[in-house]
N, C-alpha and C positions, 0 to 999 in steps of 0.2 A: 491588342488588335480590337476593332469595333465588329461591335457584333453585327451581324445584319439577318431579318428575315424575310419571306413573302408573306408581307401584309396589304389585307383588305382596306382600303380607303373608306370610313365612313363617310361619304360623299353626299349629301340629298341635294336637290333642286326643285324650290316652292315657284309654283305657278299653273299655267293652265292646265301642265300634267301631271298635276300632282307633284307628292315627294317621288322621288325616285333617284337610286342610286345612280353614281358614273359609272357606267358597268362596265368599263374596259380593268376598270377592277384591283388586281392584284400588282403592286410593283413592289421593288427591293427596297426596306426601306431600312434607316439606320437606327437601333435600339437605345435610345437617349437616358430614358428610365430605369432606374434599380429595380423600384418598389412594383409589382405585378398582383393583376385578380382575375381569377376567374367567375367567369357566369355561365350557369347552366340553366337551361330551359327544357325543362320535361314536357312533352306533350303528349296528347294520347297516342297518337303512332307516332314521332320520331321526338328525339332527343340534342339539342342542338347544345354547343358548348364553345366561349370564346375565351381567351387571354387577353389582355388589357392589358397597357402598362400605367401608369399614373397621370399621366399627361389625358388617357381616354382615347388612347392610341389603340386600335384595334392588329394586335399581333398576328394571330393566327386563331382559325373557327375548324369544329369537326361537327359530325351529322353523321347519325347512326338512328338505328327503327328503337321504336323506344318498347320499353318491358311491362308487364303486368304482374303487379303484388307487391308486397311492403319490401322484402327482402330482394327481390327482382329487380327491381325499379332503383333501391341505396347501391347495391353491388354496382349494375350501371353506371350510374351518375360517380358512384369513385373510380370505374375505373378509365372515365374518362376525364374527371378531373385530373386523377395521377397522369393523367397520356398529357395532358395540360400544364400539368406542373414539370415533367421532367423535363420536356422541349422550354419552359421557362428556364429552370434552372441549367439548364445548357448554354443558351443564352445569356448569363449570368444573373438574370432576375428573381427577385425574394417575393416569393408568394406570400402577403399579408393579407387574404385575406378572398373567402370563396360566399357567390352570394347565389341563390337557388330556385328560379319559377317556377310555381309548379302548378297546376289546375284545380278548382275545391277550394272550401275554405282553408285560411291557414291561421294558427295562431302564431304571430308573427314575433311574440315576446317568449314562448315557448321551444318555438320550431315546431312546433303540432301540425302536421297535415290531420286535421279534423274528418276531413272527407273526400278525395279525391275519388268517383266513380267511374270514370273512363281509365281510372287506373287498377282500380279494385285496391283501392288504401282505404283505410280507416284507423279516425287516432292512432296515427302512427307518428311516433317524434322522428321525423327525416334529420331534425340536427344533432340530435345526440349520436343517431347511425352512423352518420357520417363521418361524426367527428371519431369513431372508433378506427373508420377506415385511414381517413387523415389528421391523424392528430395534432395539438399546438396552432392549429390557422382558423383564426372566427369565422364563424359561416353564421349567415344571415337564409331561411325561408320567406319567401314571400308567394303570396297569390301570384298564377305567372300574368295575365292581363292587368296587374297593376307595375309590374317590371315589363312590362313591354312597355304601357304608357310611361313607366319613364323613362327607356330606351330611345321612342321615338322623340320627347322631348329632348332627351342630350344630341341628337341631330338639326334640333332646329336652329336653323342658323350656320349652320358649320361650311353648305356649300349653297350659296344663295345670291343670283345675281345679278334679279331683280331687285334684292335690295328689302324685300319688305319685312323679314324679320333679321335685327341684327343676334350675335350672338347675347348683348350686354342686356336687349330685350326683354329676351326669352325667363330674365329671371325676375321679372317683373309680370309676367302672364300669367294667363289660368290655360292650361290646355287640357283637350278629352281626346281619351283614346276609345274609339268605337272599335271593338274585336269582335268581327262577322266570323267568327268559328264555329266549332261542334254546337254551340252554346252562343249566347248573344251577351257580350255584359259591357262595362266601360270602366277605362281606370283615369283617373283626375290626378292632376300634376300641377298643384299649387304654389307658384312661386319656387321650383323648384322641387319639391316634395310632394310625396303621395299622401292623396288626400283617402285615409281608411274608414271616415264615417266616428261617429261611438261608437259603431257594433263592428264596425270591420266590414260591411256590407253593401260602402257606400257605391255607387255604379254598378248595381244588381238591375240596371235596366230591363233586362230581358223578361225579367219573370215581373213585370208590368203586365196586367190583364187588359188587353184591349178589346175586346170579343168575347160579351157576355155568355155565349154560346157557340164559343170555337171549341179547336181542338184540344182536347188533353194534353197538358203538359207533365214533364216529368217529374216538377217541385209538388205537383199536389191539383193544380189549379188548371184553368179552364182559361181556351183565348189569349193567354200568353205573347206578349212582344216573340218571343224564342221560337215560337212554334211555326210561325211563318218567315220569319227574317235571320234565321241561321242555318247552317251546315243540317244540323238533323233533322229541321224544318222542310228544309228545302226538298231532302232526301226520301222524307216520308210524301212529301206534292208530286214527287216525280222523281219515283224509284228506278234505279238503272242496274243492270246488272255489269256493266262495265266503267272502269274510270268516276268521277267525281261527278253529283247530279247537277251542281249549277252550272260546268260546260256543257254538259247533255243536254242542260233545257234552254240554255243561249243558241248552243246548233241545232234542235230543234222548232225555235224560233227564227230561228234564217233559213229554213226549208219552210217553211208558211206556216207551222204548226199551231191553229187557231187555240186549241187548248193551252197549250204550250206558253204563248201569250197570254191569257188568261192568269196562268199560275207566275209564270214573271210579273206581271203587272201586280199582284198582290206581294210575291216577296219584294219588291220594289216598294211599293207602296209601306211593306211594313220596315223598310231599311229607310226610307224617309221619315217615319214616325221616330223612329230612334233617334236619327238628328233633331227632329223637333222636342225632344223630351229631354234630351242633352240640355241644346239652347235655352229650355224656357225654363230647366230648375237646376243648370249648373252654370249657364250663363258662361262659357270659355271663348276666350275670344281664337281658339284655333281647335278643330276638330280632325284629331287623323283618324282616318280609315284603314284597318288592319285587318288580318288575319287570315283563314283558307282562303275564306271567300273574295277576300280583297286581292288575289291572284289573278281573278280577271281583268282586274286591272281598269285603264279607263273608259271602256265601256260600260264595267260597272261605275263608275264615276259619274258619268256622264249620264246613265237611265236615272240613276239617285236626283243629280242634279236639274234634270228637267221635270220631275215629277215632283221636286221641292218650287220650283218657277210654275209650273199647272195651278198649286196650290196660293201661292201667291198670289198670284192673279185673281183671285175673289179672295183674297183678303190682305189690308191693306197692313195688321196686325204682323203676318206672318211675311207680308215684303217688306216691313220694316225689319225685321230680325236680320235681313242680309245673308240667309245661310248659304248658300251656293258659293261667295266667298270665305267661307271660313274653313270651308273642306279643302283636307288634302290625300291625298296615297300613301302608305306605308313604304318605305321600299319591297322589294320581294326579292331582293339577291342579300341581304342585309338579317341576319339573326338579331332582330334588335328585342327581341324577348332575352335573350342571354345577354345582350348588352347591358340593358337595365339590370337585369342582377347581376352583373359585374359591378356595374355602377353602383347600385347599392352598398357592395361590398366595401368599396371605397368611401364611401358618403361616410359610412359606420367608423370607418379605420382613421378618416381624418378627423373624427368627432373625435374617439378616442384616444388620436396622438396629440 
């Protein structure tokens, strides 16, 4: 008998609304594949987690509030890998192979979470823990914004119909992933592959100093890209005591809130600067826009995009660069940080078979 589950459709659609998933979503669909991976995506509050089958089939995804501490944080992540594995193996699918996002640096050849601070790790080897819990299946750690950038690249192309990216493409491109979260950074997806620098630090945009005389950042440094164009940026311009502060300051800003505008217009302005610093030193000819903050979806898209045309317009440097076309949306019904480290896992498994 064939097996069948409720799977999620990786679905995107490039164009004026961005990416965005088919969000009628879930149908029955038929298990074709043996070989199966998991991908986990730790983040600072929740924890997201998919099954893959080999093909890049998206099986089934779970979501839980994520933990705090070295031992906190490994318990978790295996016991929803195992929740992961055993609905595989019901299924009849052979887990080969678990791959892991996680925030912080990572040593990527180690498995060393070096430092994840929203988590409270420190040099902590997440893949030897792991492997205690699951043993015999390679796990692979990565930084988690550089498995989302490749998450979001294994959807380009997949549901497109306008036509402008094919799948055959996409592996001929450069693409950036701009992650508007807690934090501000970008991960590069070069011809397929994540692009980590020498040092492993390559798409540390945030902690770019723009403002000789801004605010305190928490890398050390003063003026910080981060301090005004992300999640804890945002939070510290305009503190809320309920719900998340970039919808408190967009509905404060549609009740007339002159301040209000004021402080959008510079996180705006500083979420523009990051596209332009993308374009002009990594040069990718498609930039997606991810993360908390990319949950507002296209309205943020669209403040981005006119205050990239403002700038244009006295300069003829920055309308040659074309950015307003290069951006897209993330989906936001779509785990595609656990995607990419799924896909890792696999990348690894087919190098090695």
């Amino acid at each position: 008998m064939t097996a069948k589950v409720r799977e999620e459709k990786p679905c995107l659609q490039h164009g004026m609304n961005g990416l965005q998933c088919n969000a009628n979503g879930q149908r029955l669909t038929t298990v074709k594949h043996r070989d199966a991976f998991i991908g986990i995506d730790v983040g600072g509050t929740t924890i997201e987690g998919v099954l893959i089958d080999e093909a890049g089939g998206v099986i089934t995804t779970r979501r839980s509030d994520s933990a705090q501490g070295d031992d906190a944080v490994a318990k978790q992540t295996a016991m929803m890998i195992d929740g992961l594995r055993v609905l595989g193996s019901e299924l009849g699918l052979a887990l080969v192979g678990i791959g892991i996002g996680i925030p912080g640096t990572v040593d990527v050849e180690t498995g060393e979470v070096v430092n994840a601070v929203n988590l409270g790790i420190s040099h902590f080897n997440l893949e030897s823990r792991i492997a205690q819990f699951i043993p015999g299946v390679p796990i692979r750690i990565e930084n988690d914004v550089n498995a989302a950038a490749l998450g979001a690249w294994t959807m380009l192309g997949k549901c497109n119909p306008r036509g402008e990216i094919k799948n055959e493409m996409k592996n001929e491109m450069k693409m950036a992933f701009l992650n508007l979260g807690t934090g501000l950074a970008c991960g590069i997806v070069d011809h397929g592959h994540i692009d980590h620098g020498s040092t492993g630090v390559a798409g540390e945009i945030g902690h770019i100093p723009v403002e000789v005389h801004g605010y305190p950042c928490a890398c050390g440094q003063r003026g910080c890209l981060e301090t005004v164009a992300s999640g804890s940026g945002v939070a510290k311009l305009w503190p809320t005591r309920h719900g998340y502060a970039l919808p408190a300051l967009l509905s404060a800003v549609q009740r007339g809130d002159q301040s209000a505008r004021t402080i959008l217009n510079t996180v705006i302005q500083g979420m523009s600067m990051a596209v332009m610093i993308i374009a002009m030193s990594i040069d990718p000819q498609v930039i997606v826009i991810g993360g908390g903050l990319a949950r507002s979806g296209q309205p943020l898209l669209d403040a981005i995009t006119a205050d990239l045309r403002i700038r244009a317009q006295s300069s003829a440097f920055i309308s040659g660069l074309r950015l307003p076309q290069r951006l897209m949306l993330a989906p936001v019904s779509l785990p595609i940080g656990a995607i990419g480290a799924a896909t890792i896992a696999a990348d690894r498994h087919r190098i090695s078979s």
